[in-house]
LUMNUVEX-271051 format. One line per field, with one value per residue (C-alpha): x, y, z; residue in one letter. Coordinates in steps of 0.2 Angstrom, whole numbers. Layout:
BEGIN
c1 = (X:...) $
c2 = (Y:...) $
c3 = (Z:...) $
resn = (A:...) $
// end
This chain:
BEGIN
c1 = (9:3:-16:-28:-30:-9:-11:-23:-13:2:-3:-12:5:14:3:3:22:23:10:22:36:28:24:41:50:43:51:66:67:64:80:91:92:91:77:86:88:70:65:79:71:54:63:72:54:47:63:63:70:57:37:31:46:47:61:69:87:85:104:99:82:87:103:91:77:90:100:82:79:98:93:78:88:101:89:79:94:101:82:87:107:107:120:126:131:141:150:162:166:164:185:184:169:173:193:185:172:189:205:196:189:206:214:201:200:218:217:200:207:223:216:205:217:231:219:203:214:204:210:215:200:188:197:197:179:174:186:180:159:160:172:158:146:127:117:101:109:118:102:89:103:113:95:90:107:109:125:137:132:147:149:132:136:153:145:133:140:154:138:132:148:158:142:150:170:164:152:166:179:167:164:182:186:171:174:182:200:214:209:221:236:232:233:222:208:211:208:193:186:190:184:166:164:169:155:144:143:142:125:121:126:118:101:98:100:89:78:76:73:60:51:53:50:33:16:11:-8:-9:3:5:14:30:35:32:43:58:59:57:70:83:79:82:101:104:99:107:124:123:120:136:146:147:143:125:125:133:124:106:114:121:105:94:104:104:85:84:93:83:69:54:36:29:42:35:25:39:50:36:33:52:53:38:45:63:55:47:62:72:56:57:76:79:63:70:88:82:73:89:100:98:101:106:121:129:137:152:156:151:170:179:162:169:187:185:172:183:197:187:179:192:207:203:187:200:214:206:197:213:223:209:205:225:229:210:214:196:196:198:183:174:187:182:163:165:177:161:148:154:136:136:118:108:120:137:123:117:134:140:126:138:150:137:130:145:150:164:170:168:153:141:156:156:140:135:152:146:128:134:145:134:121:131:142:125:117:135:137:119:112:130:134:121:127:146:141:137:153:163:151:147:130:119:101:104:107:92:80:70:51:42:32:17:3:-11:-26:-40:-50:-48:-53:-66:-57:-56:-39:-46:-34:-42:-31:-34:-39:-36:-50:-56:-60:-48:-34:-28:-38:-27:-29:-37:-53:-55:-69:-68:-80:-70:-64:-57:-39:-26:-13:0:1:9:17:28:32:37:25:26:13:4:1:-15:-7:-3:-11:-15:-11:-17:-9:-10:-13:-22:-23:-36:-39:-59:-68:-82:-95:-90:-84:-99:-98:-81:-83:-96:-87:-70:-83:-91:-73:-68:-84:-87:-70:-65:-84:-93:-109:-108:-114:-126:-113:-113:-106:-121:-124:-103:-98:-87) $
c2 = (-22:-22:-22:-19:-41:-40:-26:-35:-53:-43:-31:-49:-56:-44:-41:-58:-58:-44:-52:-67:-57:-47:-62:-69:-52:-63:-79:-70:-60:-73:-83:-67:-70:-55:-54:-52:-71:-75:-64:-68:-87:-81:-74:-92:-102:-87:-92:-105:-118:-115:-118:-103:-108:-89:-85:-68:-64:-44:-40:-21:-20:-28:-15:-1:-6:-11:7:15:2:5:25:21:12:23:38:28:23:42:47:37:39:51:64:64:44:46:62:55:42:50:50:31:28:38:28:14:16:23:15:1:-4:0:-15:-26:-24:-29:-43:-52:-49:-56:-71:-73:-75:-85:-96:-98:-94:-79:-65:-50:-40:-53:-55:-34:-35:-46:-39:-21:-31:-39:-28:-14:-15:-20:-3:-14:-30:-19:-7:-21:-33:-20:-9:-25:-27:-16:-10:5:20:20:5:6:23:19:4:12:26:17:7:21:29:14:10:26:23:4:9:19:5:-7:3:7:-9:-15:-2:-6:-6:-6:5:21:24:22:39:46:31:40:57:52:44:58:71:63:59:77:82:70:77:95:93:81:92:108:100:94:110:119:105:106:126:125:114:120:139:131:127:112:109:92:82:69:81:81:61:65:81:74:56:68:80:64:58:76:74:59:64:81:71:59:71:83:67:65:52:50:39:48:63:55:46:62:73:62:61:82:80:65:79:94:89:93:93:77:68:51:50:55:39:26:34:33:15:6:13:4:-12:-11:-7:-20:-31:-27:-29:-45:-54:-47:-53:-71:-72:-65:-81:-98:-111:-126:-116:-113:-129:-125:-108:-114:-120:-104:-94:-104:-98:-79:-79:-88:-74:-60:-65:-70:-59:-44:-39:-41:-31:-18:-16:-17:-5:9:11:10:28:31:16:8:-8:-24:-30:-18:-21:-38:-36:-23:-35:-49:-38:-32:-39:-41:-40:-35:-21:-33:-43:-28:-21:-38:-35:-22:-30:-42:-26:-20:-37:-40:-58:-71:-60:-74:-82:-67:-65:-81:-81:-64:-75:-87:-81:-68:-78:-93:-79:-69:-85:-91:-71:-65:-76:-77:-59:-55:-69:-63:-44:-53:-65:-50:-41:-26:-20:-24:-19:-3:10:24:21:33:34:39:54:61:73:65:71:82:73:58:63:74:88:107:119:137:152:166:184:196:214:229:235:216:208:193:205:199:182:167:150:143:155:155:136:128:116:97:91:109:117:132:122:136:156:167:183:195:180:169:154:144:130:141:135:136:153:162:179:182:199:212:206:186:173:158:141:130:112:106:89:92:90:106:117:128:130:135:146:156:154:162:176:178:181:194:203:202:196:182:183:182:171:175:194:187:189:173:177:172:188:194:195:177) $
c3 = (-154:-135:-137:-120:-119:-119:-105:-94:-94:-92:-78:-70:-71:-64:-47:-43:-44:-34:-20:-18:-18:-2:7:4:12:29:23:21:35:48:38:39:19:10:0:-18:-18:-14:-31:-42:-36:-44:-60:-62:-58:-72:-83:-96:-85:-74:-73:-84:-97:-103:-113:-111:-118:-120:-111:-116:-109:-92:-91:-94:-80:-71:-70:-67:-53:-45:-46:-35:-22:-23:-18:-6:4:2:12:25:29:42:41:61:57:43:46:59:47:31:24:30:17:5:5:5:-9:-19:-14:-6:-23:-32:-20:-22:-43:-43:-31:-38:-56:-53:-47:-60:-73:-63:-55:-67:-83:-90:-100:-92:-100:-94:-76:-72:-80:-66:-53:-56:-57:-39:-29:-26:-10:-16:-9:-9:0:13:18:19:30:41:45:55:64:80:76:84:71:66:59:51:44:38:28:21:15:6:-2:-10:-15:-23:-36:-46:-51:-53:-66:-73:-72:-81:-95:-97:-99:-108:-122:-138:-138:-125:-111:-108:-97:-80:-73:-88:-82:-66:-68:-79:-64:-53:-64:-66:-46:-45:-57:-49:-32:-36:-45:-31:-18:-27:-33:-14:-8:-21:-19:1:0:-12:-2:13:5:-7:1:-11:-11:-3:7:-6:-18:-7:-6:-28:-28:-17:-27:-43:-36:-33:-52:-58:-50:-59:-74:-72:-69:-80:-95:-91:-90:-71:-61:-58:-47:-34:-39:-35:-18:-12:-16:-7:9:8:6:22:32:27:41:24:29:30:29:36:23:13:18:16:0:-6:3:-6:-21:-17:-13:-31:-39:-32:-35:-54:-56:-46:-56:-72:-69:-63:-82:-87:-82:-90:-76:-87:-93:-75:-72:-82:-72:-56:-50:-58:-47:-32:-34:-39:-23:-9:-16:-15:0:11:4:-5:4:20:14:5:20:33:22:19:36:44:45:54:68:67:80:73:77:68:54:54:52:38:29:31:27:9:3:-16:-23:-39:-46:-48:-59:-69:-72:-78:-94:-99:-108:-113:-123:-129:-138:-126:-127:-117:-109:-106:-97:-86:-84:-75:-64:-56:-56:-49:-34:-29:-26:-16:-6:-3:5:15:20:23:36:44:49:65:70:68:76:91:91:89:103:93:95:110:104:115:102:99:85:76:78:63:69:57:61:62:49:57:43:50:69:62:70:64:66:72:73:81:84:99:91:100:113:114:133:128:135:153:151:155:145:158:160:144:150:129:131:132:117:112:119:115:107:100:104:91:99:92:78:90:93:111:119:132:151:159:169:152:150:134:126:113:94:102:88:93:86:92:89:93:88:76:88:99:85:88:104:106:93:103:118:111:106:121:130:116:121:141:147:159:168:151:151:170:163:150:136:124:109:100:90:86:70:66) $
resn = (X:X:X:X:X:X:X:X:X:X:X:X:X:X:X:X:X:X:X:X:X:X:X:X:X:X:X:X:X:X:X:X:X:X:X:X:X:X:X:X:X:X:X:X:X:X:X:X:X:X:X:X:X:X:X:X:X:X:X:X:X:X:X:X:X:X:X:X:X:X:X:X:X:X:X:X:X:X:X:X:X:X:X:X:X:X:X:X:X:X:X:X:X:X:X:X:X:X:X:X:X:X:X:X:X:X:X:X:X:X:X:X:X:X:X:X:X:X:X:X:X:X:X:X:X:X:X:X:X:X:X:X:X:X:X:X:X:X:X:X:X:X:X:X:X:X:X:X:X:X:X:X:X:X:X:X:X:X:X:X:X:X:X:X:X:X:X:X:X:X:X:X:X:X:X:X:X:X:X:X:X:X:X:X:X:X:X:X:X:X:X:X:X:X:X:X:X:X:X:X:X:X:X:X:X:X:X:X:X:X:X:X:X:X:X:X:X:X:X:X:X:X:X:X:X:X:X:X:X:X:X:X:X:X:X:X:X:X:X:X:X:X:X:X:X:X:X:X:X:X:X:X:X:X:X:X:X:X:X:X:X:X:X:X:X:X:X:X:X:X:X:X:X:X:X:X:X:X:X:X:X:X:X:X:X:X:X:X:X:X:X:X:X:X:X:X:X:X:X:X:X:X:X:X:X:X:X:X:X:X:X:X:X:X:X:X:X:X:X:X:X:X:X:X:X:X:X:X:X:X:X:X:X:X:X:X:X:X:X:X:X:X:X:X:X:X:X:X:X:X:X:X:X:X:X:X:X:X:X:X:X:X:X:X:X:X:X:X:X:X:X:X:X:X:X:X:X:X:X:X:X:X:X:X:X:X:X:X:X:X:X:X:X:X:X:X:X:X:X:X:X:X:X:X:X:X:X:X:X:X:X:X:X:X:X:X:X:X:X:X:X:X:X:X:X:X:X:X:X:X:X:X:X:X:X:X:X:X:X:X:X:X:X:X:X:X:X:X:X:X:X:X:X:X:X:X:X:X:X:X:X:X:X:X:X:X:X:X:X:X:X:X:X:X:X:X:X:X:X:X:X:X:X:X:X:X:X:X:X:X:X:X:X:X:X:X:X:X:X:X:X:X) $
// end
């Protein structure tokens, strides 16, 4: 029973874990490493061959958080692919994530059971385990590599694509009894990527209308709504037997293209929450793994990896993108950069829950080589994208743009409309004299709004918005009076505004 002394150790434990793991996001972005290893590190130290000796074996529990942590990342790196990058290249991804995937299943399980000796159910478990893109490793690496968008795109979109039939494949061939005929396995996955993106396409859409269509109450309501609306597709998809995954991916990137109110704060919001999830998930799976049983699986590791990376990556990659004649170069980079991560390791607690056997065995082969190939391939590949002379640091970035709160400058927002038979009629901008420190920001006319000059006239119907400091308030107040009352020469005529209705 978790009682409220439990609560307080517990939530004491968990913020210092989550203060080193900020501080090491430095170490491991100055390294190049991607910061998965350094928190899977802290959940090995945590472990029970490790300095706080906590033992933790729940396979279930870590599958859970770890799909709940996966839907996170999924949405957070949906918010941020922008649509104009990966339209170009979107057939490319999308044949990679499928028949990509396909090529390298077959290649990685063949050599796991003619060269390590495993069952074919245990080879295509770890075949269909580590041939998918890590989403997490491949946002957090290529965002910091000034790549051609194309590239960047094409990468990540076939990262967030290829975590669905992967999942499918796994659980196919983790469930008891022979898996069906080929085609049927086929049509399954088709069928649920289908299902998938139709919920993920609709409830981005309804999502983005109803909030670009609903004034919430406070700007901090709409980094909760959009993150809820993302969950709310992968649920939706999960429940009708679709592919959530792909549903919650492909409902965030509508939303990151829907240009939402405040989305800034929106991105940091959906961010900080990645970084907690992958956090979460790469602590709990270093608990997870028991060190002092790894030295058994650490050659087989070896072999599987040096396959995966050196040939199936390669030719998966070489025949997906023939017919669309990507240059070799880039070919070259995307067959380097298929970053494996925390999801290979989550999926591989699958068949540890379903009973499968020899599960253990699999388990800490995909531990294994993810984290040596992640270290080899990491650190590696900016140094490959300038070898190869792709990307030169020239390509436009995005500047986060937010308005900045009046609270905050102590400033007020005015609007102020131009009746008929008032003096304001065929005053310009400019002879309206606002003290310093209040301006004419916007005109509304005839529902059209447009940043005035100094020159405009201003006209019967005219809406005005005005931004003053606190300190003059008052006196641009009186001032836009007096002008509705004496005209352009008012104060001049003894007109000040003092005595006219607000």
């Amino acid at each position: 029973m978790l009682t409220v002394d439990h609560l307080n150790q517990l939530l004491l434990v968990c913020s210092l874990v989550l203060l080193v793991a900020v501080a090491a996001v430095r170490i491991s972005s100055r390294s190049g490493l991607p910061s998965l290893l350094v928190y899977l590190g802290i959940g090995i130290l945590m472990g029970q061959d490790g300095i706080a000796k906590i033992h933790f074996s729940d396979t279930e529990l870590t599958q859970v958080i770890g799909y709940a942590a996966l839907v996170v990342i999924l949405a957070e790196g949906g918010l941020g692919t922008k649509w104009k990058e990966i339209k170009p290249s979107l057939t490319a991804a999308s044949t990679l994530a499928l028949f990509g995937v396909a090529v390298s299943v077959g290649v990685t399980a063949s050599a796991a059971h003619f060269l390590v000796g495993l069952e074919w159910r245990q080879a295509l478990i770890i075949g269909a385990v580590v041939s998918s893109t890590d989403a997490a490793a491949v946002f957090s690496v290529l965002r910091r590599i000034p790549l051609p968008a194309r590239v960047t795109g094409m990468l990540e979109a076939e990262s967030g694509f290829n975590d669905a039939p992967v999942v499918i494949l796994v659980i196919a061939f983790s469930a008891v009894g022979p898996v069906e005929h080929w085609y049927v396995l086929l049509g399954e996955i088709l069928l649920e990527l289908a299902i998938g993106a139709a919920i993920g396409l609709a409830v981005g859409w309804l999502g983005a209308w109803g909030l670009r269509h609903v004034a919430l109450p406070a700007s901090g309501l709409y980094p909760i709504a959009v993150m809820a609306i993302a969950v709310t597709a992968y649920a939706a998809g999960a429940l009708v037997h679709g592919s959530g995954f792909l549903a919650v991916y492909l409902a965030s990137m509508v939303l990151g293209n829907a240009k939402l109110p405040h989305w800034p704060a929106t991105r940091g919001f959906a961010e900080g929450l990645g970084w907690i999830a992958q956090i979460g998930m790469f602590v709990l799976l270093g608990l997870l793994v028991t060190p002092h049983d790894l030295g058994d699986d650490f050659l087989p590791a070896m072999v599987i990896g040096l396959v995966l990376t050196l040939v199936a990556r390669p030719l998966s990659v070489v025949l997906s993108l023939a017919p669309f004649r990507v240059p070799w170069r880039e070919q070259a980079l995307m067959s380097w950069a298929g970053l494996r991560g925390a999801v290979p390791i989550i999926l591989a607690t699958i068949p540890m829950v379903k009973g499968v056997d020899g599960s253990r065995h699999v388990f800490n082969i995909v531990f294994v080589l993810v984290v040596v190939f992640t270290l080899v391939q990491g650190p590696t590949l900016p140094w490959l994208a300038r070898t190869l002379k792709l990307g030169d640091g020239t390509e436009a970035a995005d500047l986060g743009i937010e308005s900045a709160p009046l609270e905050r400058l102590r400033g007020h927002l005015l609007s102020f409309e131009i009746p008929e038979g008032s003096r304001m009629h065929g005053v310009e901008v400019g002879e309206l004299r606002l003290p310093a420190g209040a301006g004419v920001t916007l005109v509304v006319r005839d529902g059209k709004s447009f940043v005035p000059m100094p020159t405009t006239v201003l006209r019967h119907g005219d809406e005005l918005l005005v931004v003053t400091i606190d300190p003059v308030r008052d006196a641009a107040e009186r001032r836009l009076r007096a002008v509705a009352q004496g005209g352009k020469l008012a104060g001049w005529l003894g007109t000040n505004g003092a005595g006219a209705e607000h």
